[in-house]
C-alpha positions in Angstrom: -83.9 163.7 60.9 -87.5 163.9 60.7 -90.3 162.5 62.1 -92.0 159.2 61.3 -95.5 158.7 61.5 -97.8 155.4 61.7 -100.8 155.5 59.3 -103.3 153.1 60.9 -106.3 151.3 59.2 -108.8 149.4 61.8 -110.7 146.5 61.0 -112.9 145.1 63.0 -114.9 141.9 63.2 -114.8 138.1 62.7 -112.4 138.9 59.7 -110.5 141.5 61.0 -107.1 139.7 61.4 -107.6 138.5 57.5 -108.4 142.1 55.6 -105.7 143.4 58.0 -103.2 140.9 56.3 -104.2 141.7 53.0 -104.6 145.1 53.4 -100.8 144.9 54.1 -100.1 143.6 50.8 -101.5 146.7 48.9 -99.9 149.0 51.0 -96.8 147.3 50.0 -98.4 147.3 46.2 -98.8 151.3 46.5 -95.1 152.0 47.7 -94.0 150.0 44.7 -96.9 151.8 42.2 -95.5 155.1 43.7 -91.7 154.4 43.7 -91.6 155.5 47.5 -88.7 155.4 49.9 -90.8 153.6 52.8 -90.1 150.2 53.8 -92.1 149.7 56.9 -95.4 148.2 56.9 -97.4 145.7 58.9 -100.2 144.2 60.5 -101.0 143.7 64.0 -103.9 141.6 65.8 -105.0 143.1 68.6 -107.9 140.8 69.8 -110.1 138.5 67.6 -112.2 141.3 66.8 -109.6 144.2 66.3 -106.7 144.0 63.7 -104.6 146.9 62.2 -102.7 147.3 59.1 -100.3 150.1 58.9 -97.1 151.9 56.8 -94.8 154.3 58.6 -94.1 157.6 56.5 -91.8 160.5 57.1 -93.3 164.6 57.3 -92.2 164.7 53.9 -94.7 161.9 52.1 -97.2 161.8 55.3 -99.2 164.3 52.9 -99.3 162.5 49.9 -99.8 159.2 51.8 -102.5 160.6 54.0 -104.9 162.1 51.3 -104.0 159.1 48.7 -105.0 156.3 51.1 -107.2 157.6 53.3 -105.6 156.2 57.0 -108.3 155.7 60.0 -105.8 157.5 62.2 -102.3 158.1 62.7 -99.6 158.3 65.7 -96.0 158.9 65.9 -93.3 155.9 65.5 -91.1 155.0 67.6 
């Protein structure tokens, strides 16, 4: 099986938990534009000032994903 990998955006400020939300939504926009076989995304607040959105990819599209969308960073899912 391989790997899966978080793509992480950060957003930070007064309005970070809000454009993390939505951000979330075009994520979930792009899989459906793109026909991909990912079903995991999200949002998390981390403090009032830090939110993330994120989508969890495999090797295979982490390439495609990566240079399409432009991620702030990325880590391995567990």
């Amino acid at each position: 099986m391989s790997r899966q990998i978080k793509l992480i955006w950060d957003f930070r400020g007064p309005a970070a938990a809000k454009t993390a939300e939505h951000h979330e939504i075009h994520l979930k926009e792009y899989i459906a534009m793109e026909k991909l076989p990912l079903t995991i995304t999200g949002f998390e607040i981390l403090n009032d000032m830090h939110a993330i959105a994120y989508i969890v990819v495999t090797d295979e599209t982490m390439i495609s994903v990566r240079d399409a969308l432009k991620p702030h960073r990325g880590e391995l899912y567990e």
